[in-house]
C-alpha positions, 0 to 999 in steps of 0.5 A, a space after each residue: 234275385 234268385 235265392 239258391 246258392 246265396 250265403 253269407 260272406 264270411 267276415 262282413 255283415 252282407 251275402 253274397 252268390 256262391 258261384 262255385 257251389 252252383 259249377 261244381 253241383 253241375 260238374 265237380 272239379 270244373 271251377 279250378 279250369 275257368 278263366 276270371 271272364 266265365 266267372 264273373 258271367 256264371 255268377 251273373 247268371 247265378 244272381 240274375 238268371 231265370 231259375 229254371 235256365 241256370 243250369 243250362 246257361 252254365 252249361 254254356 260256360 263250363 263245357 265252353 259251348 256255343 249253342 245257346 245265348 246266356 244273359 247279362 247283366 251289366 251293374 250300370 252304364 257310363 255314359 259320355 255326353 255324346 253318345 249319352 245325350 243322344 240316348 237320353 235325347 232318344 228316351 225323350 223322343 220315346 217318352 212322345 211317343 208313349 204319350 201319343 199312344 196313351 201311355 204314361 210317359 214319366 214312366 220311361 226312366 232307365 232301369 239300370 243306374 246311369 252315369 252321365 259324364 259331359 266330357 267329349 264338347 270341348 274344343 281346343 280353341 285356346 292353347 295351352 301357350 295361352 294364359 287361362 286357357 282353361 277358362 277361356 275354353 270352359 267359355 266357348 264350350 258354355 256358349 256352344 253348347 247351351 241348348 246341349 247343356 239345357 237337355 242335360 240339365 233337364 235330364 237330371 231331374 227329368 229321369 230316374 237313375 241318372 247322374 250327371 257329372 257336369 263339364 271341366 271335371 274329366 273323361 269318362 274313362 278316367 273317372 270311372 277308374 279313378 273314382 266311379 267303379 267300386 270293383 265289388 258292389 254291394 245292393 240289397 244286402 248282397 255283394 257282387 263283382 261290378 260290371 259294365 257297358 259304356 257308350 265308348 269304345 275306350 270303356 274297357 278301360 277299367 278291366 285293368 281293376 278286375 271289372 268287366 267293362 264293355 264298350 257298346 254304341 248309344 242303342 245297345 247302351 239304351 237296350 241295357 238302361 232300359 232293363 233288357 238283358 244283354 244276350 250273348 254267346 260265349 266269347 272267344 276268352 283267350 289267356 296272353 301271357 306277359 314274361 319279362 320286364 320293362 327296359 328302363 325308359 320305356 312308357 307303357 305307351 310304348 308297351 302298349 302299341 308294341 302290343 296292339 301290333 302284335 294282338 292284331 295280328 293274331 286276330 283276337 277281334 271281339 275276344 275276351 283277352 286275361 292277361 297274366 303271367 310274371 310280367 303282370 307284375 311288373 306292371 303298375 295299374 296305371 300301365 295295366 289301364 294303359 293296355 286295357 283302353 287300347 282294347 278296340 285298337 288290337 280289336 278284343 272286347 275286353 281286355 282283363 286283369 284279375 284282382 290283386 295286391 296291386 288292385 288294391 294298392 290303386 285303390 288307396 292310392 286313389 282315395 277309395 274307403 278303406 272298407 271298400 278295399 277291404 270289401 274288394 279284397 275279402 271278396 276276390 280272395 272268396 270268390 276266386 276271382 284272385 290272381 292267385 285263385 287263377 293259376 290252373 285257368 284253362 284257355 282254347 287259346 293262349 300268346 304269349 308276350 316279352 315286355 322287355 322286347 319291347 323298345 321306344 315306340 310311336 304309331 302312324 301314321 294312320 291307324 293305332 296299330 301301325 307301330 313304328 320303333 322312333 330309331 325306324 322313322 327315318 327308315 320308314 320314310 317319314 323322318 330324315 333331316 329337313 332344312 328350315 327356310 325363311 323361317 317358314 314350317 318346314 314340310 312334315 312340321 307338327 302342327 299339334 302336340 296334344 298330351 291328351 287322352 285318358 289312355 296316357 293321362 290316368 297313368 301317373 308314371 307317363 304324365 310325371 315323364 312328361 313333366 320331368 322331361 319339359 323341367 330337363 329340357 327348360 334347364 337346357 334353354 330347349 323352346 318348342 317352335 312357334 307353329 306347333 299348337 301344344 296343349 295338356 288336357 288330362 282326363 282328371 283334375 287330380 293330375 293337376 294337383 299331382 303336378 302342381 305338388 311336385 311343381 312340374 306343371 310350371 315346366 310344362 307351362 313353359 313349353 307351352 303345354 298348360 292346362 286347356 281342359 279336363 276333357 276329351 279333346 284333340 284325340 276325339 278330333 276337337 283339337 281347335 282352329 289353327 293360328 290361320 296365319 299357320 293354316 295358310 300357308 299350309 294351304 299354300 305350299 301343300 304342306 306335308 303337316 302333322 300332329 303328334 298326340 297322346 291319345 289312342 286314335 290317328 286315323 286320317 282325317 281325324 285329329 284336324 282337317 289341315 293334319 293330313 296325319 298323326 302319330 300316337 306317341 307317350 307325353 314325354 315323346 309328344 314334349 320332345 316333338 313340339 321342341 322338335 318341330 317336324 317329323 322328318 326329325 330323327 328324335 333319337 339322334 337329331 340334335 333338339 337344340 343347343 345348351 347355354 354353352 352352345 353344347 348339343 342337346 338330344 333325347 337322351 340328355 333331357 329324357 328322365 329316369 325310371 327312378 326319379 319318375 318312381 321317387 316324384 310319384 312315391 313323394 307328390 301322387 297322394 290320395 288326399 288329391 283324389 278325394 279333394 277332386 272326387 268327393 264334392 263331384 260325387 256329392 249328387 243330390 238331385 233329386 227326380 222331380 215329380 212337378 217337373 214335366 216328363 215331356 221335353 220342351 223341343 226347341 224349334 231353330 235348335 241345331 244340337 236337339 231335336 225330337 228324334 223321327 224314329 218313328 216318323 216317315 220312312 223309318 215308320 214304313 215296312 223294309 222290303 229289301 227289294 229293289 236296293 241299289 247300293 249307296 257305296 261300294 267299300 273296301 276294307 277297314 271303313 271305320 265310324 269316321 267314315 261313315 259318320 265323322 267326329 270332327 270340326 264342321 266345315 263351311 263347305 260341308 253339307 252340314 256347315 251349309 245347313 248350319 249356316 241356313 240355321 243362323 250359326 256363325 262358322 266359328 260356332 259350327 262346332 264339331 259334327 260330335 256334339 251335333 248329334 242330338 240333331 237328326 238334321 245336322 247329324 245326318 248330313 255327316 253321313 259318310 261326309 269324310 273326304 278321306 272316303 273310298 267309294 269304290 263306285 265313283 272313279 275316273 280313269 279307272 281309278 278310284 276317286 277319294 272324297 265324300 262322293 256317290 253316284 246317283 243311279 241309275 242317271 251315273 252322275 257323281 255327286 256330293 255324297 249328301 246330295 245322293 242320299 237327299 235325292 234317294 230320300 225323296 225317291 222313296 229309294 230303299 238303300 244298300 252297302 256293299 263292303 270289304 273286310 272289318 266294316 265299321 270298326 272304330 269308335 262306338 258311334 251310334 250316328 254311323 247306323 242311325 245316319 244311314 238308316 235315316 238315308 234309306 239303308 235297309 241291308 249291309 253285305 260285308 265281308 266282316 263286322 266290327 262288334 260294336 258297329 254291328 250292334 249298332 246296325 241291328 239297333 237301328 233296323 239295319 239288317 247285317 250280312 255277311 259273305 261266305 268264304 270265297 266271295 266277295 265285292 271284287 269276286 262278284 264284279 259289283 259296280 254299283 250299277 246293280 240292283 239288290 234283293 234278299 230273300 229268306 226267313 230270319 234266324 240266327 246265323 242263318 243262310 240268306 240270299 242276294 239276288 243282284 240284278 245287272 244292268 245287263 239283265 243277267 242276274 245271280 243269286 249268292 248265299 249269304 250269312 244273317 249277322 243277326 247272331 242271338 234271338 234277341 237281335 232277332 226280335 230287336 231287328 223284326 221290330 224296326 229296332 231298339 226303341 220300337 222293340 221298347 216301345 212295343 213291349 212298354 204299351 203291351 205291358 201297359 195294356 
């Protein structure tokens, strides 16, 4: 650490990096104009950055310059299973490597302090109408994933720095809010705002506590664990002032889609967002986390509330030591990152937003962003009476209705709402219908105990939904087989179904292969859904059953009020239920193994852990970018479900065709998720959903939906996998040609590894989604972007073409396509490098992350 700026902090026993001193020594007076995001990156850099670069790498910030990359250096990384296991399974893969070429192979740890959390394997194969469904869920995710939990397991001791929080204990997110962030670190003597990356695109999760919390892909979060930087530009930090306040009944689900509508369409993707202003105010923390997990929905980066009584007041609330929150308290207040200290923040951008606009809301039915107010259901064509015959699901039947996901479940007041509103509707003789698969996973055991305290769980129970897991479930796609009765006749009379949940995902295709859609709503609303049974139901007006008496029910006489969900909350949500469930989960003490061997024992026949090939074949050969013909021609908005699915194997895949290969019986497919570990299983996922549009594949003209691809230069269509198998075996290098938002979605690092296993060398799109793109670079996929003006449709692309690249790489330079028509015409178009800083630059020229570590640790070693 650097020395210059360090002081005492009054009132501790610790020092602390006086960033203002460093900003006002540079330009007097500017530290009253920053926002609560360029302070915390100045003193990052005041801390950690080359002491002869400070000046200029604050430069940066201060006169809001764009010119020069400034590091950072997040505090430690969070890790889900997914995404995290198949980093470790890459590190373990590079440990064979650095062994191969001599190197000392048990000096491969993560720099940076790892959290790993295993929370995104669980299915919903119970429901939670069923007794122990809890239990019996645990037990098929144990013998699912036995060889994944067997890598995990040897992590623990195998690495450095890495802590595992095992299965059943909660989400990432929730956890991290709950328990894992401290707002204000303290190492070495010196206190210091946390800061992250985490393997999720939810991981801004905790910005509600004042904490910089980006969520990255599995490669980034790999270049971070293994001590680099993180080089960035100055973001785009746009202030979102909230007036008003909430209408009474109103969730901060509601409040929440209402304004990821509004934020996309005023194009903040990839900015920094600072919410404040009065309305702030009137929100709990558990609604500000509420907004901040919604981030990647209205495209920002982060999503930050700044530190105040509220901030604290959590804390306790949520079992922290009280000289933390004091730590908390004392340094914010110190330091300026305050609310109060920010009221003369400047901003090159600033929105402003009314909570009491806001009405009861749901989204869908096929991006989180497409709010719809549930009074307007019927008027957008979903909703409407619908008449129920020989007891069958009536078409638009909710086939799940999931109280799921840290967004909604780390919220008190919306799981409380949830409760009270089953008690309300269980003293009116109200039952769910029996072809709806309910089920309440929250993200954190404390919920429960808050539950049971206040003794609503049993109503919940009642209609169905208890406790499946403590886990990531339906809103990650693992929402479990269908009753197949159920499933049949969906087959059968093609069936509009539908799921209801409340998570933060709906894209098509996602949730369960036979929900042609779903809708995001709060867990009241999802309650009132599973009673409801359809989506061609007027939830506000339709009547939801009848009384004892025979007397109609509707919403409204079972939804509960603001009070009452405040008074349960003051009376039953109590800290001692955060430190019963948080304490012993954090009581770590495994210790590294110096007697353990460094190298992994790869199991053969595995089909969930394999020896990554990273530096084998085809990813080991030079990228000429020459001669590439296009595996898929895109439109707009392809998301990492297309490119590489999360969801449930079927047999009719190409991947549950392997498995079956494999020996794994169909009900042990598993998902494709927890299969990434696995180059050979996880690439067969690559662009395997059949919601895809390649625009090269037609019929009459029109574009046909499926996981499809044309062989060229033959022209046949054909199963996507089977185009990319034969191109593998041809050596053929690869392109894709896409419209506006490539990649946006969740941070799936399987959707550039799975096509650059498959032969990609470059990507030509008309925009990138942040994460994604990183995860391209990451990965040795060379990312580029049209110019205004021109495009896929403009440039008459067919997939007939053949592709070349020509240019000297730099950032944010000019390169050029040359398309070779079939015709023998060619044309050259000017476009942009999307490699964006010098070390994108160095991580791409060296095949990628691994390979840049790899190089760097054997020089190093030399």
């Amino acid at each position: 650490m650097n020395t210059q700026f360090r002081k005492k902090l009054p009132g501790t026993n610790l020092d602390f990096y006086d960033t203002q001193a460093a900003v006002e020594a540079i330009k007097p007076g500017a530290w009253a104009g920053l926002p609560y995001v360029s302070r915390v990156h100045a003193e990052n850099i005041v801390r950690r950055g080359e002491p002869d670069k400070i000046n200029a790498y604050l430069s940066q910030i201060i006169e809001r310059k764009r010119d020069m990359d400034f590091p950072w250096f997040p505090a430690r990384v969070v890790c889900h299973d997914i995404l995290g296991q198949t980093a470790l399974v890459d590190l373990a893969g590079l440990r064979d490597a650095i062994a191969e070429q001599g190197g000392d192979p048990a000096k491969v740890n993560p720099v940076v302090p790892t959290q790993l959390i295993v929370d995104h394997s669980l299915a919903v194969e119970h429901a939670g109408f069923e007794p122990d469904a809890f239990e019996k869920n645990r037990a098929v995710e144990e013998r699912r994933n036995a060889d994944r939990f067997h890598f995990i397991n040897w992590c623990k001791t195998a690495f450095k720095n890495v802590d595992v929080i095992p299965p059943g204990n909660g989400i990432m997110h929730q956890i991290n809010l709950e328990r894992m962030s401290p707002v204000i670190q303290v190492r070495d003597g010196v206190a210091f705002p946390d800061t992250l990356v985490g393997t999720d695109s939810h991981t801004p999760h905790v910005d509600a506590l004042g904490v910089i919390a980006i969520g990255v892909g599995g490669l980034e979060a790999e270049n971070v664990m293994l001590g680099r930087a993180s080089w960035m530009r100055l973001p785009d930090i746009i202030g979102v002032e909230l007036t008003g306040k909430p209408a009474p009944g109103i969730t901060a689900t509601d409040i929440v889609l209402a304004l990821t509508e509004f934020l996309r369409n005023e194009r903040v993707v990839s900015s920094y967002l600072e919410f404040y202003g009065e309305g702030v105010a009137h929100l709990t923390l558990g609604d500000r986390a509420t907004i901040s997990n919604m981030t990647p929905e209205y495209g920002a980066s982060a999503a930050m509330f700044s530190i105040d009584q509220q901030t604290l007041d959590y804390l306790r609330l949520t079992g922290r030591d009280e000289k933390q929150v004091q730590l908390v308290e004392t340094y914010a207040k110190h330091c300026g990152l305050w609310a109060d200290s920010l009221q003369h923040a400047e901003y090159e951008r600033t929105l402003s937003f009314d909570l009491s606009s806001v009405g009861r809301n749901m989204a869908g039915p096929s991006n989180p962003h497409k709010r719809v107010a549930t009074a307007d259901l019927a008027k957008a064509g979903i909703a409407g009476a619908y008449e129920q015959q020989d007891g069958l699901m009536p078409d638009g039947a909710v086939i799940i209705a999931a109280i799921t996901s840290c967004t909604n479940t780390s919220n008190p007041r919306n799981v409380i709402a949830a409760g009270l509103l089953a008690r309300n509707a269980n003293k009116l003789g109200l039952t769910r219908k029996p072809w709806v698969k309910t089920s309440l996973a929250p993200g954190s055991k404390a919920v429960k105990l808050y539950l049971e305290d206040a003794n609503l769980l049993p109503d919940l129970e009642q209609l169905g939904f208890g406790v499946v897991a403590f886990a990531c479930t339906t809103c990650n796609g693992m929402s479990g087989a269908l009753d197949p009765a159920i499933q049949q006749e969906i087959i059968d009379r093609d069936l509009y179904a539908t799921a209801v949940l409340s998570g933060n995902r709906n894209f098509d295709g996602r949730i369960h292969p036979y929900a042609k859609q779903a809708f995001l709503a709060s867990p009241p609303l999802v309650v009132a859904y599973a009673i409801a049974g359809s989506v061609r139901f007027d939830i506000e007006k339709d009547v939801l059953g009848t009384d004892q008496d025979g007397n109609p029910v509707t919403l409204k006489d079972i939804w509960p009020s603001d009070e009452e969900i405040d008074a349960i909350i003051a009376k039953h949500v109590k800290p001692e239920q955060f430190r019963q469930v948080y304490d012993p989960m954090f009581d770590l003490k495994v210790e590294y193994g110096e007697d353990n061997n460094p190298l992994y024992d790869w199991r053969e026949m595995s089909t969930y852990i394999r020896r990554p090939p990273y530096w084998e074949g085809a990813l080991a050969a030079p990228r000429t970018m020459q001669g590439m013909r296009p595996l898929a021609v895109l439109g707009d908005n392809i998301t990492t479900d297309h490119l590489s699915p999360s969801n449930a194997i079927l047999a009719s895949s190409a991947a549950g065709e392997y498995l079956a290969k494999m020996g794994l019986p169909e009900e042990d497919f598993n998902s494709y998720a927890t299969h990434r570990g696995d180059h050979l299983t996880a690439q067969r996922a690559t662009f395997a959903n059949p919601k895809l549009f390649n625009e090269m594949v037609r019929e009459n003209g029109e574009v046909v939906q499926g996981s499809l691809a044309r062989l060229e230069p033959e022209g046949t269509v054909m199963r996507m996998w089977e185009v990319i198998e034969t191109y593998m075996q041809r050596s053929q290098p690869l392109c894709i040609i896409a419209g506006k938002d490539y990649g946006q979605g969740s941070s799936r690092d399987w959707a550039a590894k799975g096509v650059r296993l498959a032969g990609v060398e470059v990507i030509v799109a008309e925009g990138f989604e942040r994460i994604h793109r990183t995860n391209l670079i990451g990965m040795g996929v060379l990312p580029l972007e049209f110019k205004a003006g021109t495009d896929r449709i403009t440039l008459a692309i067919d997939g007939s073409e053949t592709f070349d690249v020509k240019g000297d790489i730099s950032p944010g330079c000019d390169m050029t396509l040359v398309i070779h028509r079939r015709s023998g015409e060619t044309i050259e178009v000017t476009l942009k490098c999307r490699l964006d800083t010098q070390e994108e630059v160095s991580v791409y020229s060296a095949g990628g992350v691994l390979q840049r570590f790899a190089q760097d640790f054997l020089a190093s070693e030399a």
